[in-house]
Residue, then its C-alpha position, 0 to 999 in steps of 0.5 A: x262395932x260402934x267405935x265411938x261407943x267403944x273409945x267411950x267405955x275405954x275411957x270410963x273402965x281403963x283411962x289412957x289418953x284419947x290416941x291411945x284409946x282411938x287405935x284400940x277402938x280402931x283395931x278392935x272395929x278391924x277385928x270385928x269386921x275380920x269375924x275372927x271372935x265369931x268363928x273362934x269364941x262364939x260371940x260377936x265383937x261389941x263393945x260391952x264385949x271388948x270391955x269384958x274381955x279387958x277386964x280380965x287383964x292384970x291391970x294397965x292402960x287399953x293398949x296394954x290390956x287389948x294387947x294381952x287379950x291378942x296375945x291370949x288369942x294368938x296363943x290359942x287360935x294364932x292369926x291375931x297378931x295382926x291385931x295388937x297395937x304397936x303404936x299410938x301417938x302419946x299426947x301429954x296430959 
């Protein structure tokens, strides 16, 4: 998982702040590592990957839609929960 990658095409699909972008980029890389998508959806974890995934949340920031996404992944795997992003520092625009 390219995390550079990743926070980039964050910013370019969804906005949200750089932190904020930064700990998605980071659990995203943690899931990637944990092989969990390959074993459960069949696909490695990439960052085009990632930026499909969110594209198919009903809207907001990164957090909010890589949250979604591991909601919809504990729902029908469980183990995810572990993923989701609780907290990142908020940095004024």
């Amino acid at each position: 998982m390219d995390r550079e990658l990743l926070t980039d095409r964050l910013e370019a699909e969804f906005g949200g702040t750089p932190a904020e972008r930064r700990v998605v980029a980071r659990m995203a890389g943690d899931l990637a590592d944990a092989r969990a998508t390959d074993d459960d959806l069949g696909f490695e974890l990439t960052p085009d990957a990632v930026v499909n995934q969110l594209a198919d949340a009903p809207g907001g920031s990164p957090a909010e839609r890589w949250n979604w996404w591991m909601g919809a992944l504990e729902a029908a795997h469980g183990g995810y929960r572990r993923f989701r992003v609780t907290a990142w520092q908020r940095e004024d625009s």
